[in-house]
ROVEXTOR-196058 format. One line per field, with one value per atom (N, C-alpha, C, O): x, y, z; atom name; residue number from 0. Coordinates in Angstrom, 2 decimals. Layout:
N
X = c(X|...)
Y = c(Y|...)
Z = c(Z|...)
atomo = c(CA|...)
num = c(NUM|...)
REM end
This chain:
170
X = c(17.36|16.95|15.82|14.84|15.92|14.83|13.96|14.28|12.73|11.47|11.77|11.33|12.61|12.86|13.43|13.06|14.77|15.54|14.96|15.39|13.54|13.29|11.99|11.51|11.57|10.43|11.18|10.75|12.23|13.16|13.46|13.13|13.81|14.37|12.97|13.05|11.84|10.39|9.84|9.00|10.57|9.92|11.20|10.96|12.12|13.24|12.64|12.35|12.53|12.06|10.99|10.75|10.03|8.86|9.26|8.95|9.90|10.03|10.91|10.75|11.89|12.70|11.92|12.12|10.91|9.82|9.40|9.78|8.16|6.99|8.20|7.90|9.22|9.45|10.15|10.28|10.74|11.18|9.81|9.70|8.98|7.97|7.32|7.10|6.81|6.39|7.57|7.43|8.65|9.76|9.44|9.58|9.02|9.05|7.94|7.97|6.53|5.22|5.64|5.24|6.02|5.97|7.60|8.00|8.11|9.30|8.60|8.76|7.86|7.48|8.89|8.51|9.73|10.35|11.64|11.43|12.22|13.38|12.81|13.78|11.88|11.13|12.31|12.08|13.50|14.39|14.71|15.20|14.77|15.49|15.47|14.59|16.14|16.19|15.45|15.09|15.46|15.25|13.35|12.51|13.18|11.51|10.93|11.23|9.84|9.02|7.81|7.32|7.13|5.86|5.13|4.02|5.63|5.07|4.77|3.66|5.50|5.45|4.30|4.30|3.21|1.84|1.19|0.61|1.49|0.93|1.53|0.91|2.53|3.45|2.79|2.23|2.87|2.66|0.97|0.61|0.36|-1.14|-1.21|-2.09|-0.23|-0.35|0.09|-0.33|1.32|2.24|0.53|0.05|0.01|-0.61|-1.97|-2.79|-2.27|-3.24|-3.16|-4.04|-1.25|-0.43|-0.99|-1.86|-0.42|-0.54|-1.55|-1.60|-2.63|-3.90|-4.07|-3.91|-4.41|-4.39|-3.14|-3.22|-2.73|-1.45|-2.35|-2.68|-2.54|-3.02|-4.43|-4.43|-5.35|-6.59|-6.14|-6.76|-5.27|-4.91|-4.34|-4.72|-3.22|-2.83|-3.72|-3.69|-5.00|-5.88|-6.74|-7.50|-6.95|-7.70|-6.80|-7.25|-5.77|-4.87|-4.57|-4.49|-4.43|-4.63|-5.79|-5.87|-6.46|-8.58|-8.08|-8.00|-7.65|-7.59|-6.12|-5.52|-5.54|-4.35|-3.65|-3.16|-3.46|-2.01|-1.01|-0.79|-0.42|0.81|1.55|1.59|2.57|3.50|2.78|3.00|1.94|1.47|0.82|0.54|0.60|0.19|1.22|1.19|2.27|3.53|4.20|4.65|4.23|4.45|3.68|4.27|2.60|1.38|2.11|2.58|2.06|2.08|3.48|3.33|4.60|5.93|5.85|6.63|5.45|5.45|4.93|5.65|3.29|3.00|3.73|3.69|4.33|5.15|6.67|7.26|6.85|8.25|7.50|8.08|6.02|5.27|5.18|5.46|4.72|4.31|5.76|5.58|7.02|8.16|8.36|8.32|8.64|9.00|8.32|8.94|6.83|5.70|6.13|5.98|6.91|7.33|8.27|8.10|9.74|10.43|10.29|10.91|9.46|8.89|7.95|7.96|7.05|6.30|7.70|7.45|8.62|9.66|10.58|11.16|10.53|11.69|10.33|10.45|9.35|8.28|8.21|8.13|8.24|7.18|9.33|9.73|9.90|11.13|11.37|11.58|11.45|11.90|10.70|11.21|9.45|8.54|7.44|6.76|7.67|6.68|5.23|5.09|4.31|3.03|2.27|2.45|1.06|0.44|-1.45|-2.45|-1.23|-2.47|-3.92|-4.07|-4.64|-6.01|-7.15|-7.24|-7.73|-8.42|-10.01|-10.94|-10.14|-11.92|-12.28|-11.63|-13.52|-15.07|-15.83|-15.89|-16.72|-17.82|-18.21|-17.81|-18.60|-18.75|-17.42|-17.07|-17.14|-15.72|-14.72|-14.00|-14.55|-13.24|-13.80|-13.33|-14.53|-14.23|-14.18|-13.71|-14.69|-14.95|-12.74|-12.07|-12.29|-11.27|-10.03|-9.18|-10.34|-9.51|-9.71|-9.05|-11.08|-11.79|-10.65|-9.92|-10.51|-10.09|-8.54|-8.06|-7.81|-6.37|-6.20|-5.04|-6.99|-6.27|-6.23|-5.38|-7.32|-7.20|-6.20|-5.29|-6.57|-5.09|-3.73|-2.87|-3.55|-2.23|-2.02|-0.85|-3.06|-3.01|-2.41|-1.21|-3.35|-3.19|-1.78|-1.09|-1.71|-0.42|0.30|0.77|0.77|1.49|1.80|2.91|0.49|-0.20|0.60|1.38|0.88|0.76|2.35|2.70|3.00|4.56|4.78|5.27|4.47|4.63|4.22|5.04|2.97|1.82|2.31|2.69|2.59|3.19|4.27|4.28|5.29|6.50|6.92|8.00|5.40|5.22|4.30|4.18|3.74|2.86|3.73|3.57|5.02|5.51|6.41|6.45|6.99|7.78|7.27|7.96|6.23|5.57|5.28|5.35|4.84|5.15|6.43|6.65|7.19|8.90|9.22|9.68|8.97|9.05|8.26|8.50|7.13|6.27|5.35|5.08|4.92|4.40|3.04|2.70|2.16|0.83|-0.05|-1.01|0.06|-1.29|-1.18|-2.15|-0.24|0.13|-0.17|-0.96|0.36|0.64|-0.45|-0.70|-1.63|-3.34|-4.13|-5.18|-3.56|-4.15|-3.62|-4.18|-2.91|-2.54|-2.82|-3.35|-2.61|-2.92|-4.59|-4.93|-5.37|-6.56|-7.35|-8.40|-6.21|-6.25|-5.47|-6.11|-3.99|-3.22|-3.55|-3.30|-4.31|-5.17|-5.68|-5.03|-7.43|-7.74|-7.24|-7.48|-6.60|-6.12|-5.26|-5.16|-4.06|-2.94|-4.12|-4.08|-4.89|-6.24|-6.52|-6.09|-7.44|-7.81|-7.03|-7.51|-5.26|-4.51|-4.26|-4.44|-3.93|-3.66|-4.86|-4.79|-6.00|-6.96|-7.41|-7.83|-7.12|-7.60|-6.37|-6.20|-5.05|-4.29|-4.03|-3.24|-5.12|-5.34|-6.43|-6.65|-7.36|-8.52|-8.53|-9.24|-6.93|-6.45|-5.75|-5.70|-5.26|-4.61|-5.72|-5.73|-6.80|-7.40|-8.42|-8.55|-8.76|-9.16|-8.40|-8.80|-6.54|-6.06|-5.82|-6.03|-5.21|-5.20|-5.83|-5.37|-7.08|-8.44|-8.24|-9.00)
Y = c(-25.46|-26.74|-27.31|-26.60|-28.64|-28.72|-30.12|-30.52|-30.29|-30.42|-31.64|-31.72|-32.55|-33.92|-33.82|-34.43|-32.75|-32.48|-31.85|-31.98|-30.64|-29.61|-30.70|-30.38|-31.71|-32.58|-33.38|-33.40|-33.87|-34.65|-33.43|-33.62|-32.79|-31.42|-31.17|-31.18|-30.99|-30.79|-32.04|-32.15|-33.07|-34.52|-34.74|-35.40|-34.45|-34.86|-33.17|-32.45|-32.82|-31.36|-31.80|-31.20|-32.73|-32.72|-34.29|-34.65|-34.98|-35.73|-35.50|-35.93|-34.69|-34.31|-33.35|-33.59|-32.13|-31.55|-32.52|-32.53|-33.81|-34.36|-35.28|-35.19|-35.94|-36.59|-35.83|-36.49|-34.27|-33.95|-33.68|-34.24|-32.88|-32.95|-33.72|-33.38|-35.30|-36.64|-36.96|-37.49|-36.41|-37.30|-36.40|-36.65|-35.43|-34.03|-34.47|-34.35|-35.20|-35.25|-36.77|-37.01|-37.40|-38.69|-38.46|-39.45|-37.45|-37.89|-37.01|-37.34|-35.96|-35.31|-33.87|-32.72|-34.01|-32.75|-32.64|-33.70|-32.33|-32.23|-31.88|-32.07|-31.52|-30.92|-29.96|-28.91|-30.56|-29.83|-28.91|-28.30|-28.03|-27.05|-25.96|-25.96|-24.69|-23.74|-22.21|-21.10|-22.63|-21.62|-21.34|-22.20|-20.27|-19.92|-19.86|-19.04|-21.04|-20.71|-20.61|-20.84|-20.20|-20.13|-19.02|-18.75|-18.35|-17.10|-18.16|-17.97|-18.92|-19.36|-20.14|-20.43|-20.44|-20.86|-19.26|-19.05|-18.31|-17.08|-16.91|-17.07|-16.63|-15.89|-17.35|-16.98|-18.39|-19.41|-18.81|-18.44|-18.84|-18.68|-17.74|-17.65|-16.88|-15.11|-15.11|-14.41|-16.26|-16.67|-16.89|-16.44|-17.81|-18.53|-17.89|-18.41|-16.45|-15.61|-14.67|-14.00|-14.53|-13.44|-14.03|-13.44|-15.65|-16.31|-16.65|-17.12|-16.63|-16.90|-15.32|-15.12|-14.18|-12.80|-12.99|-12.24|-13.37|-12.76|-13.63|-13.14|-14.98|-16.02|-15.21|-14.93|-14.86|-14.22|-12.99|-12.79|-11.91|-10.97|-11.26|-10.67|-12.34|-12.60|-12.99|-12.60|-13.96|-14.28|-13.51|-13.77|-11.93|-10.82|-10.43|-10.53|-10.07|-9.40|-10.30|-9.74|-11.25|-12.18|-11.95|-11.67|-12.12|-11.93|-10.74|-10.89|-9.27|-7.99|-8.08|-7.01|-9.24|-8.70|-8.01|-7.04|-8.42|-7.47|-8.52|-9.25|-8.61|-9.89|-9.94|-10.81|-8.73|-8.09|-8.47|-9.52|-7.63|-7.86|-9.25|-9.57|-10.14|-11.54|-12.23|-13.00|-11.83|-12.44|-12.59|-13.62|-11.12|-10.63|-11.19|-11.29|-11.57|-11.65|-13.06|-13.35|-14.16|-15.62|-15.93|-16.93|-15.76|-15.61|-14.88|-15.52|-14.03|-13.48|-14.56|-15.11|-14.94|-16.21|-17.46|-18.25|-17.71|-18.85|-18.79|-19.64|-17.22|-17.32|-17.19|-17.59|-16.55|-16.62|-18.01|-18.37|-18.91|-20.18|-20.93|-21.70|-21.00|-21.20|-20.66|-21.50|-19.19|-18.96|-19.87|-20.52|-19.87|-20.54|-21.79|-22.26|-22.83|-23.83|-24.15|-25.11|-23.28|-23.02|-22.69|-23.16|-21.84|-21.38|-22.27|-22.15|-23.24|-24.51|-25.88|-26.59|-26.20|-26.85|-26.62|-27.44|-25.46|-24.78|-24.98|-25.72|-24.47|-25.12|-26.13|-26.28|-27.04|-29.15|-29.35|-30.48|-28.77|-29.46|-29.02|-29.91|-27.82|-27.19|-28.02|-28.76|-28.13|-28.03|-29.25|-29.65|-29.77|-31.07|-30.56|-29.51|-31.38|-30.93|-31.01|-31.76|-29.91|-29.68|-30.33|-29.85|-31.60|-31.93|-31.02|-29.94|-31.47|-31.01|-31.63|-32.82|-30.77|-31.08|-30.71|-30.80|-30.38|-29.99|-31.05|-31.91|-31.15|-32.18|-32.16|-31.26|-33.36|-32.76|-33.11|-34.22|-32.72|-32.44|-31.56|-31.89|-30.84|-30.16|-31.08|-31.05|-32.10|-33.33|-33.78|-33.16|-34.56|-34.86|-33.96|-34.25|-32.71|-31.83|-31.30|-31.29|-30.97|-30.45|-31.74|-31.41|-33.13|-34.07|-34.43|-34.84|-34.02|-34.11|-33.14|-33.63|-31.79|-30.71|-31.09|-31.74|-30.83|-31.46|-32.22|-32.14|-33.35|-34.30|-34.07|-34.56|-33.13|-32.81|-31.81|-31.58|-31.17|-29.81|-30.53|-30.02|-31.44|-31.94|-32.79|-32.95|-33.50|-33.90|-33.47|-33.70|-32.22|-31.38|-30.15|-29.53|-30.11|-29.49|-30.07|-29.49|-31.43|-32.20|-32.09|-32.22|-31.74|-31.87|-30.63|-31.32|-29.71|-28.09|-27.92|-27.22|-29.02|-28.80|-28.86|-27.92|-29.76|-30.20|-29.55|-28.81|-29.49|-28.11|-27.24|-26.96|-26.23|-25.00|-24.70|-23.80|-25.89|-25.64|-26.05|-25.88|-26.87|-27.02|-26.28|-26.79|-25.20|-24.09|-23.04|-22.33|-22.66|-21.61|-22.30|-21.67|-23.16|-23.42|-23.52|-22.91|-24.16|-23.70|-22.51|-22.27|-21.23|-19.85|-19.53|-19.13|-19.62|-19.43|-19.82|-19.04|-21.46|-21.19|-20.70|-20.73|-20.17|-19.28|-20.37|-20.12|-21.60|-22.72|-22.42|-22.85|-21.17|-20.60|-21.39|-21.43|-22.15|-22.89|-24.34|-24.96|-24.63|-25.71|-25.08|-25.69|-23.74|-23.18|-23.02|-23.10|-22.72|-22.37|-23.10|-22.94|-24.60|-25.84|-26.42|-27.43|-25.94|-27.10|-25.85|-25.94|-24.33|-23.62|-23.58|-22.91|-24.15|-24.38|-24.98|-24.78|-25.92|-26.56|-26.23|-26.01|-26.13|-25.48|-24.44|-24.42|-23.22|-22.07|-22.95|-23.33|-23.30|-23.69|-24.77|-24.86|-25.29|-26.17|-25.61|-26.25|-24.33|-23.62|-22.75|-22.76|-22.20|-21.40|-22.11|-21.90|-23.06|-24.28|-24.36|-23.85|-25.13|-25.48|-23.99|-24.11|-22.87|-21.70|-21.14|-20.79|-21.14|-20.57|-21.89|-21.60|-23.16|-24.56|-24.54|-25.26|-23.27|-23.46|-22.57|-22.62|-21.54|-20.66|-21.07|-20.51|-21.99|-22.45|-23.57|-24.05|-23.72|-25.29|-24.81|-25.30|-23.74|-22.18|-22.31|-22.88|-21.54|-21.15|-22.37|-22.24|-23.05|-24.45|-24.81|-25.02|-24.82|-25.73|-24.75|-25.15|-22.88|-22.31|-21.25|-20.47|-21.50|-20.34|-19.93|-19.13)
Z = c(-66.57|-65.99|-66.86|-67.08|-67.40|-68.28|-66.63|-65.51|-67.71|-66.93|-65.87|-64.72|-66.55|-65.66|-64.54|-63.54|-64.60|-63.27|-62.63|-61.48|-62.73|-62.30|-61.64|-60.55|-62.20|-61.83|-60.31|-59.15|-60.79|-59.87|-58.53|-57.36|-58.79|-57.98|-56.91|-55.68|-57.60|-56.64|-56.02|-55.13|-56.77|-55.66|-54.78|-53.77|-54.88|-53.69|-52.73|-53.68|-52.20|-51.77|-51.29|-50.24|-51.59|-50.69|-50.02|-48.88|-50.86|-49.57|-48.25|-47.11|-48.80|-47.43|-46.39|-45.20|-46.76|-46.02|-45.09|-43.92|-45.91|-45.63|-44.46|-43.27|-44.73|-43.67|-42.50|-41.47|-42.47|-41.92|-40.88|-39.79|-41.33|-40.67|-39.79|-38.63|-40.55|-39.87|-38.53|-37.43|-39.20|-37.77|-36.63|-35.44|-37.10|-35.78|-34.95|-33.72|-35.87|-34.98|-34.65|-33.51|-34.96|-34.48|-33.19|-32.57|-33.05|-32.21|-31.13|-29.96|-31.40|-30.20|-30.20|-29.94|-30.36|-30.13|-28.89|-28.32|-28.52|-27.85|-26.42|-25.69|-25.70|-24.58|-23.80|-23.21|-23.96|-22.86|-23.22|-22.27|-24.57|-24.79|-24.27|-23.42|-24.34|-23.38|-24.39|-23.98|-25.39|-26.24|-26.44|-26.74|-26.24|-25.75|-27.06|-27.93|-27.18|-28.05|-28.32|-29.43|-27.17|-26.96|-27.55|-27.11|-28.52|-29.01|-30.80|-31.30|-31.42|-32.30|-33.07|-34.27|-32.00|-32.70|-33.24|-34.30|-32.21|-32.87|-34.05|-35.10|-34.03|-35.41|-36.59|-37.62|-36.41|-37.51|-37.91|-39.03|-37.02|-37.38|-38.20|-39.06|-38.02|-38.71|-39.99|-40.91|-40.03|-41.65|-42.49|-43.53|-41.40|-42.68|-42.92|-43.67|-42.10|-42.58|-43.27|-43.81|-43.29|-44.37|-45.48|-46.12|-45.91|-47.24|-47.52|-48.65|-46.87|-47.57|-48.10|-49.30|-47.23|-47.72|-49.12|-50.10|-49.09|-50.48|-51.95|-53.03|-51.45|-52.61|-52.95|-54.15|-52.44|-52.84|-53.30|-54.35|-53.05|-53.53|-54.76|-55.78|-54.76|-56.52|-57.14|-58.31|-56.75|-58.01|-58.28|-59.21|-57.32|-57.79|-58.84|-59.98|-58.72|-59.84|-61.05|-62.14|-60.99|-62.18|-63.19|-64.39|-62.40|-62.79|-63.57|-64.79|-62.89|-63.61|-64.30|-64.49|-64.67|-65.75|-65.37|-65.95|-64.27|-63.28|-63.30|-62.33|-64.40|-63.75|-62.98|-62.12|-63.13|-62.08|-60.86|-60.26|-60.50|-59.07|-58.68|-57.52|-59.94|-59.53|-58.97|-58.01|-59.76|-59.80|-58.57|-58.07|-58.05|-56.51|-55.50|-54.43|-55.54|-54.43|-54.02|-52.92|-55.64|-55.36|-55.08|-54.37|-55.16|-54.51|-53.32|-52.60|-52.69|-51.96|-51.06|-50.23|-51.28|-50.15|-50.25|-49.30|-51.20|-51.24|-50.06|-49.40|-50.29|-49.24|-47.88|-46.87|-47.77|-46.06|-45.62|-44.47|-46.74|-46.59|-46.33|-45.39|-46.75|-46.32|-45.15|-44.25|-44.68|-43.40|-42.37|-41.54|-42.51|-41.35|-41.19|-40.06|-42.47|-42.47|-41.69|-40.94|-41.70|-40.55|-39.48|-38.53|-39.42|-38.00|-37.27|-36.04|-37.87|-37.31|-37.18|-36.21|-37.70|-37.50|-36.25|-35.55|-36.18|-34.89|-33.86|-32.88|-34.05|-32.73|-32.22|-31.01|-33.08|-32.94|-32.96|-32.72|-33.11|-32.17|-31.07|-30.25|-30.63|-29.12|-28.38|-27.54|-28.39|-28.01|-27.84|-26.90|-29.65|-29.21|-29.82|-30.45|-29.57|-29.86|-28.76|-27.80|-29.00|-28.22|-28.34|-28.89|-27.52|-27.16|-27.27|-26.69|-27.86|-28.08|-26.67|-26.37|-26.14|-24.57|-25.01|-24.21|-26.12|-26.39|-26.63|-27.22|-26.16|-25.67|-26.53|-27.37|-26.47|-27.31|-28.78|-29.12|-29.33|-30.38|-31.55|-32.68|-31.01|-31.56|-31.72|-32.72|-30.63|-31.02|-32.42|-33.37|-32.66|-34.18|-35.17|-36.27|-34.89|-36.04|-36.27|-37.31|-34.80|-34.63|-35.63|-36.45|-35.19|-36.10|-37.69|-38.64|-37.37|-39.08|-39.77|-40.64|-39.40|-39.90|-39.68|-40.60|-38.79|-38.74|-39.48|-39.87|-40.15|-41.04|-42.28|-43.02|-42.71|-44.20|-44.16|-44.95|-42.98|-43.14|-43.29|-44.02|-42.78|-42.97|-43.93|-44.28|-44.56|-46.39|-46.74|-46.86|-47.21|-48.30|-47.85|-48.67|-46.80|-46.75|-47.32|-48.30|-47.04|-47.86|-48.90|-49.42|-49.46|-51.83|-51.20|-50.54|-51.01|-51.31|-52.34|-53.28|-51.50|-51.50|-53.07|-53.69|-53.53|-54.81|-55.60|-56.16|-56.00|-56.41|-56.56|-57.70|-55.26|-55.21|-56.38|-57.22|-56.12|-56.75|-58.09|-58.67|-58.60|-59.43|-60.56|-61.67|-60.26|-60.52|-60.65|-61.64|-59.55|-60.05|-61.01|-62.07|-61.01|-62.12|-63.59|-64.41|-64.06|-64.93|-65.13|-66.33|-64.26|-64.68|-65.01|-66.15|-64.32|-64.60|-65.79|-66.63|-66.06|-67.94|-69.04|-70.25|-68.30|-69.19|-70.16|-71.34|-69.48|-69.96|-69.07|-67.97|-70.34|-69.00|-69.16|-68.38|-70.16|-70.00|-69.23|-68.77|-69.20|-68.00|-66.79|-66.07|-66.29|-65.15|-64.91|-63.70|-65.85|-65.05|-64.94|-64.32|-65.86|-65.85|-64.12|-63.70|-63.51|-61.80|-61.27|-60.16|-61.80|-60.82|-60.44|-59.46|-61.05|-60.39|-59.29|-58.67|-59.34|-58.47|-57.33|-56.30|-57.26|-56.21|-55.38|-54.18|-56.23|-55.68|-54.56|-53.58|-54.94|-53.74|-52.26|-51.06|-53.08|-51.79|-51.25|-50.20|-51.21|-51.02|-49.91|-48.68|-50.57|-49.58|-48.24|-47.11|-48.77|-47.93|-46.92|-45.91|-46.72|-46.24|-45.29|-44.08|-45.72|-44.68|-43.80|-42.62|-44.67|-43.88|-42.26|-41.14|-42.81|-41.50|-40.74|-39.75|-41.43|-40.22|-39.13|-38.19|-39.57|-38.60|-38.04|-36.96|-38.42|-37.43|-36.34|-35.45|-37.16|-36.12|-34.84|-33.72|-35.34|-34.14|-33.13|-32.04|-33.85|-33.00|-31.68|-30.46|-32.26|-31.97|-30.63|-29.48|-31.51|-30.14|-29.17|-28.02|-29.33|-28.45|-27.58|-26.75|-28.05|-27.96|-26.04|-25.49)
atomo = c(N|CA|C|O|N|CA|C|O|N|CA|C|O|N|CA|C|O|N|CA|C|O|N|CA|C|O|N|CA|C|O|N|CA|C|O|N|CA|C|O|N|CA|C|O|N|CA|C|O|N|CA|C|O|N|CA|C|O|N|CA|C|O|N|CA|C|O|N|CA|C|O|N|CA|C|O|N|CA|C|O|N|CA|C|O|N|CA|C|O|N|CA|C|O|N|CA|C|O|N|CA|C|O|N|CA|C|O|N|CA|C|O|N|CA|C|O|N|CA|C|O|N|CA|C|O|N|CA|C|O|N|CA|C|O|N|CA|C|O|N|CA|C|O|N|CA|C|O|N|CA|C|O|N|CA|C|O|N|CA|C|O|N|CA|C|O|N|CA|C|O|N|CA|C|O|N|CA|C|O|N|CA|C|O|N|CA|C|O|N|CA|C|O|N|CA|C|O|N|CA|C|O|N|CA|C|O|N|CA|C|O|N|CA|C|O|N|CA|C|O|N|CA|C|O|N|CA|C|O|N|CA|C|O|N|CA|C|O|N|CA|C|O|N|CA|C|O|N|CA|C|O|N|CA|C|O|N|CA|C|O|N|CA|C|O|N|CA|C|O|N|CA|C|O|N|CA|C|O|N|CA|C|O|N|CA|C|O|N|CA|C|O|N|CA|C|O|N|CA|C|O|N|CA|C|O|N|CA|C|O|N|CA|C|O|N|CA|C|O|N|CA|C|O|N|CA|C|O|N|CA|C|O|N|CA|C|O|N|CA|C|O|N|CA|C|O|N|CA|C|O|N|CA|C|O|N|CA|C|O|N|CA|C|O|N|CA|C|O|N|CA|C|O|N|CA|C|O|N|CA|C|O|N|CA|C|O|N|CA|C|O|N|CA|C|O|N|CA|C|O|N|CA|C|O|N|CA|C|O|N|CA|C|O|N|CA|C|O|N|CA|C|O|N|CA|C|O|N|CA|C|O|N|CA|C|O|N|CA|C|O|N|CA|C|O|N|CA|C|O|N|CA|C|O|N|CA|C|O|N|CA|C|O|N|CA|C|O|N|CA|C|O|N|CA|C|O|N|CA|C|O|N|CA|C|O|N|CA|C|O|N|CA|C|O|N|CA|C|O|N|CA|C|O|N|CA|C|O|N|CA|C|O|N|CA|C|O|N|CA|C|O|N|CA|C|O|N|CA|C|O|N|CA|C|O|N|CA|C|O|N|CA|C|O|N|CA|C|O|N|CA|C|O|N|CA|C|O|N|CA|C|O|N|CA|C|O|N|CA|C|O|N|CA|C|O|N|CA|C|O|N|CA|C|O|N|CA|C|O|N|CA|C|O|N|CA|C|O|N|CA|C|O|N|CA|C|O|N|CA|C|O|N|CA|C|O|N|CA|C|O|N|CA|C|O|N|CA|C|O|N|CA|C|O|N|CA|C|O|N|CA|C|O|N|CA|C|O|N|CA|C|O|N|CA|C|O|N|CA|C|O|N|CA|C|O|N|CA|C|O|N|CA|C|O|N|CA|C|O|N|CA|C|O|N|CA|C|O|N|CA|C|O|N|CA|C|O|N|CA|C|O|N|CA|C|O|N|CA|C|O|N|CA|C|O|N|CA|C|O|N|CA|C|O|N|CA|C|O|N|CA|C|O|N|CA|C|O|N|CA|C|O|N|CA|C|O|N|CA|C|O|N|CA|C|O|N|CA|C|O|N|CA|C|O)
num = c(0|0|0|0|1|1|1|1|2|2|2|2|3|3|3|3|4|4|4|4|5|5|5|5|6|6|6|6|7|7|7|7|8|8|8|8|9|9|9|9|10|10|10|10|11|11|11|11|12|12|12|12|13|13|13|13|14|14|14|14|15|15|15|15|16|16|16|16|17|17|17|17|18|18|18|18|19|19|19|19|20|20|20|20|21|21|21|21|22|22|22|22|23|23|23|23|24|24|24|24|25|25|25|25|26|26|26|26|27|27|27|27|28|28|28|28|29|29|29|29|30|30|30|30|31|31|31|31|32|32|32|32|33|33|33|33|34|34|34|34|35|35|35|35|36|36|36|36|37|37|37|37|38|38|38|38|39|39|39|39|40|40|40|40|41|41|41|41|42|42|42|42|43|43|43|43|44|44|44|44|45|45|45|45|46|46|46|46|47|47|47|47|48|48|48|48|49|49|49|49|50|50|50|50|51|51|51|51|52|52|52|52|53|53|53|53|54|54|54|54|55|55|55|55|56|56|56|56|57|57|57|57|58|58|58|58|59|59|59|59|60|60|60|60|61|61|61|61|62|62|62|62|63|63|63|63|64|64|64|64|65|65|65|65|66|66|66|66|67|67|67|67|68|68|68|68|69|69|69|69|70|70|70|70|71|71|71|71|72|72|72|72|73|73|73|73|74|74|74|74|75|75|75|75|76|76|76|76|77|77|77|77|78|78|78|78|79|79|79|79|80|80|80|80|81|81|81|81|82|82|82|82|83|83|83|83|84|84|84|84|85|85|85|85|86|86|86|86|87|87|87|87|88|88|88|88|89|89|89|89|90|90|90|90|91|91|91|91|92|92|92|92|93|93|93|93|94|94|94|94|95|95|95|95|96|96|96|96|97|97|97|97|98|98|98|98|99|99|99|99|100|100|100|100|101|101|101|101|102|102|102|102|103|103|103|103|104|104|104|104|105|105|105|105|106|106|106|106|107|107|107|107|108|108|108|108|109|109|109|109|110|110|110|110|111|111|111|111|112|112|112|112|113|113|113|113|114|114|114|114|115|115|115|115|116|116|116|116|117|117|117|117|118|118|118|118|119|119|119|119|120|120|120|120|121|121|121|121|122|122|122|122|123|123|123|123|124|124|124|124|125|125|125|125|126|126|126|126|127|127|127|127|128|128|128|128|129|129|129|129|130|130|130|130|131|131|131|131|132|132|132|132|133|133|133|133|134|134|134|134|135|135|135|135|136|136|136|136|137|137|137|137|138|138|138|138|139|139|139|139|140|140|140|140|141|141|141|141|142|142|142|142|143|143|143|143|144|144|144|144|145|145|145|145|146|146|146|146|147|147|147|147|148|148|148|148|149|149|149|149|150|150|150|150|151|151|151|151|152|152|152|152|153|153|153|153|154|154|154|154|155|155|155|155|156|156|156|156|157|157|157|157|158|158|158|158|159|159|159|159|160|160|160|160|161|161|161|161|162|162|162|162|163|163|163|163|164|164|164|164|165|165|165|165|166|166|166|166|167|167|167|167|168|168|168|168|169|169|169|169)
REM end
């Protein structure tokens, strides 16, 4: 695959995500379904404390010249960060979203945080798949030139989505 189709290939992929997503929060979700998913904010919170644990573990092993195991860590959170994706999709449809009821001082801090989390989730899609693909063709100095950036915001994005967990279901 050379770079244009593989460029084309990662922007059709996030727009079908980003709007599949948007239609889910803006439709609210199916409410009637019969299929139980009330265990699924846990398991999502956990995806995305797997993939933050995996992304800090690959850029330790990077740091020490472990490629193999870099290699492993950052695919590895990339397929956690996919599952959680499915697994937050099959939620916000059976289900809908779930209203935020904290007072206070915490409401803006709680929307402050939801909105960048859901930015940059957004950025992640592209990034992501654009970082491993540059490793995949072994184009490393491209790949460490966005992976600098992707690192932290890929971090960022999992660690505010376990705080957005915890926030809305404490």
């Amino acid at each position: 695959m050379n770079d244009r189709a593989a460029f084309t290939t990662i922007g059709g992929l996030t727009v079908v995500v980003v709007c599949l997503v948007g239609a889910l929060m803006a439709g609210g979700g199916v409410r009637s379904s019969t299929l139980d998913v009330t265990a699924l904010p846990f398991v999502n919170a956990c995806l995305n404390a797997l993939s933050a644990a995996l992304l800090v573990t690959g850029w330790l092993c990077i740091r020490r010249r472990r490629i193999v195991a870099h290699v492993t860590c950052m695919l590895s959170a990339f397929a956690v960060s996919t599952l959680f994706l499915l697994s937050y999709v099959t939620y916000h449809y059976h289900a809908g979203s779930k209203a935020f009821t904290g007072q206070g001082w915490i409401r803006p801090v709680y929307f402050t945080l939801l909105l960048t989390h859901i930015v940059l989730a957004a950025a992640i899609v592209p990034l992501a798949l654009t970082t491993i693909y540059r490793g995949a063709r072994r184009t490393f100095a491209l790949h460490v030139k966005i992976a600098r950036w992707t690192l932290p915001l890929w971090l960022y994005v999992s660690v505010t989505g376990v705080v957005v967990y915890w926030l809305l279901y404490r």
